[in-house]
N, C-alpha and C positions, 0 to 999 in steps of 0.2 A: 211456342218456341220460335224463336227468332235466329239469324245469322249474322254477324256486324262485318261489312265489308273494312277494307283497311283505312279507312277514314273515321272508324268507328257509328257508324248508322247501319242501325237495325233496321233488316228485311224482316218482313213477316207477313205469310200469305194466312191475312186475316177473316177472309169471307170469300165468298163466290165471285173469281175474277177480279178479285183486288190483292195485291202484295202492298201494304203500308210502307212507309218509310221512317224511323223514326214515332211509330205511332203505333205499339204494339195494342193489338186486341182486349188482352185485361190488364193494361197499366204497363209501368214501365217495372221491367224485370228484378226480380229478388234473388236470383242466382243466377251465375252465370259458368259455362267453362269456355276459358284462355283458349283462342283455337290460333296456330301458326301458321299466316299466309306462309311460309316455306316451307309449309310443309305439302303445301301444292305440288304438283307438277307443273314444272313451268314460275311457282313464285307468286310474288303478290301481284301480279299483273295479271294472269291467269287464274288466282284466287277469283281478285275481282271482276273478271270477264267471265267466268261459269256462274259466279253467283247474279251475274246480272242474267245472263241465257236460263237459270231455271227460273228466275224470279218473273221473265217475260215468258216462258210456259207457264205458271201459275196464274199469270192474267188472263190466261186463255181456260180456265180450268173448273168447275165447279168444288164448291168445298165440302167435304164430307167427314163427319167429326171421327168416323170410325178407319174409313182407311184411306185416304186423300185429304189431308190436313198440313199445319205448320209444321210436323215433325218430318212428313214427306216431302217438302218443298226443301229446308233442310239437308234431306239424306239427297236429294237428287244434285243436288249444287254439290255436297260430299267428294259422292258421285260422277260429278263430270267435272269437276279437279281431280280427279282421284287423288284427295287428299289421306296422308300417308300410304301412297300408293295401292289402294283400294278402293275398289267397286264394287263395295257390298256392305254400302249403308243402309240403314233403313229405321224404321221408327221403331222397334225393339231395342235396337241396338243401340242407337240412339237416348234412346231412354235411361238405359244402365247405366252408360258412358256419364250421361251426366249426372247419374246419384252417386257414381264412384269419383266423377272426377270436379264435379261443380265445388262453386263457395258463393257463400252467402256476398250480395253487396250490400259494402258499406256505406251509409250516407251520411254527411254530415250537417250539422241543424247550425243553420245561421242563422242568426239574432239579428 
Protein backbone atom coordinates (compact mmCIF):
# COMPACT_ATOMS: atom_id res chain seq x y z
CA UNK A 1 0.00 0.00 0.00
CA UNK A 2 1.13 3.11 -1.19
CA UNK A 3 0.13 7.09 -0.77
CA UNK A 4 0.26 9.47 -4.09
CA UNK A 5 1.32 12.93 -2.91
CA UNK A 6 -0.42 15.74 -5.22
CA UNK A 7 1.87 15.37 -7.95
CA UNK A 8 0.55 12.00 -8.33
CA UNK A 9 3.92 9.77 -7.06
CA UNK A 10 3.51 6.98 -4.94
CA UNK A 11 5.13 6.74 -1.49
CA UNK A 12 5.62 3.41 -0.20
CA UNK A 13 7.66 2.42 2.76
CA UNK A 14 8.89 -0.73 0.92
CA UNK A 15 11.64 -2.30 3.28
CA UNK A 16 13.73 -1.50 6.23
CA UNK A 17 14.38 2.25 6.18
CA UNK A 18 13.50 2.72 2.69
CA UNK A 19 10.15 4.80 1.48
CA UNK A 20 10.39 4.18 -2.63
CA UNK A 21 9.19 6.82 -4.84
CA UNK A 22 7.30 5.83 -7.54
CA UNK A 23 8.72 2.19 -7.25
CA UNK A 24 6.24 0.31 -5.31
CA UNK A 25 7.42 -3.09 -3.73
CA UNK A 26 5.20 -5.62 -5.77
CA UNK A 27 4.69 -3.67 -8.95
CA UNK A 28 2.79 -0.88 -9.87
CA UNK A 29 -0.84 -0.82 -8.25
CA UNK A 30 -4.19 -2.61 -9.41
CA UNK A 31 -6.36 -0.73 -7.30
CA UNK A 32 -6.44 2.21 -5.93
CA UNK A 33 -8.91 4.84 -3.63
CA UNK A 34 -9.20 8.76 -4.95
CA UNK A 35 -7.96 10.25 -1.59
CA UNK A 36 -8.78 14.42 -1.44
CA UNK A 37 -5.71 16.72 -0.60
CA UNK A 38 -8.67 19.03 0.82
CA UNK A 39 -9.53 17.00 2.70
CA UNK A 40 -6.50 17.71 4.73
CA UNK A 41 -6.23 20.03 7.21
CA UNK A 42 -4.63 22.68 6.14
CA UNK A 43 -4.97 21.51 2.07
CA UNK A 44 -2.85 20.23 -0.41
CA UNK A 45 0.16 21.91 0.90
CA UNK A 46 -0.27 20.28 4.21
CA UNK A 47 -1.39 17.06 2.53
CA UNK A 48 1.97 16.99 0.90
CA UNK A 49 4.09 18.25 3.89
CA UNK A 50 2.76 15.28 6.41
CA UNK A 51 3.12 12.91 3.81
CA UNK A 52 6.71 13.89 3.29
CA UNK A 53 7.21 14.12 7.66
CA UNK A 54 5.87 10.26 7.97
CA UNK A 55 7.52 9.22 4.95
CA UNK A 56 11.15 10.60 6.55
CA UNK A 57 10.10 8.61 9.91
CA UNK A 58 9.75 5.59 7.92
CA UNK A 59 13.40 6.00 6.67
CA UNK A 60 14.17 5.87 10.08
CA UNK A 61 12.24 2.71 10.91
CA UNK A 62 12.49 -1.12 10.56
CA UNK A 63 9.91 -2.91 8.45
CA UNK A 64 7.83 -5.50 9.97
CA UNK A 65 5.14 -7.37 7.74
CA UNK A 66 2.83 -7.85 10.73
CA UNK A 67 2.51 -4.52 12.53
CA UNK A 68 4.94 -1.80 11.19
CA UNK A 69 4.43 -1.96 7.45
CA UNK A 70 3.06 0.03 4.18
CA UNK A 71 -0.34 0.19 5.56
CA UNK A 72 1.12 1.97 8.77
CA UNK A 73 3.28 4.55 7.05
CA UNK A 74 -0.08 5.25 5.27
CA UNK A 75 -2.30 5.61 8.52
CA UNK A 76 0.48 7.74 10.00
CA UNK A 77 0.58 10.50 7.10
CA UNK A 78 -3.72 9.93 7.57
CA UNK A 79 -2.77 10.86 10.73
CA UNK A 80 -0.71 13.76 10.78
CA UNK A 81 -3.10 15.60 8.10
CA UNK A 82 -5.75 14.53 10.04
CA UNK A 83 -7.33 13.91 6.98
CA UNK A 84 -11.01 14.17 7.12
CA UNK A 85 -10.39 15.39 10.35
CA UNK A 86 -9.21 12.37 12.09
CA UNK A 87 -6.67 10.78 14.09
CA UNK A 88 -7.36 7.35 14.15
CA UNK A 89 -6.15 5.79 11.14
CA UNK A 90 -4.72 2.67 11.12
CA UNK A 91 -4.14 -0.53 9.06
CA UNK A 92 -7.49 -2.13 9.83
CA UNK A 93 -9.19 0.60 8.98
CA UNK A 94 -7.37 1.11 6.49
CA UNK A 95 -7.85 -1.94 4.89
CA UNK A 96 -11.79 -1.90 4.79
CA UNK A 97 -11.74 1.68 3.54
CA UNK A 98 -10.15 0.31 0.58
CA UNK A 99 -12.32 -2.86 -0.24
CA UNK A 100 -15.41 -0.65 0.25
CA UNK A 101 -14.01 2.29 -1.40
CA UNK A 102 -11.11 1.29 -4.10
CA UNK A 103 -11.41 0.47 -8.06
CA UNK A 104 -9.72 -1.40 -10.19
CA UNK A 105 -7.17 0.47 -12.63
CA UNK A 106 -7.55 0.68 -15.86
CA UNK A 107 -4.65 0.36 -18.36
CA UNK A 108 -4.59 0.86 -21.75
CA UNK A 109 -2.49 -1.38 -24.30
CA UNK A 110 -0.66 0.55 -26.99
CA UNK A 111 0.31 -1.04 -30.01
Amino acid sequence: MGIADTDGIIHDFAGPYHVSEDNMAFGWPTKYWQLDPYKAQGGPEAYNKMLFTASQEYRNRMHNLCCDNCHSHVAMALNLMLYENSSHWNMVKLCFLMLVHSRYVRYAIVD
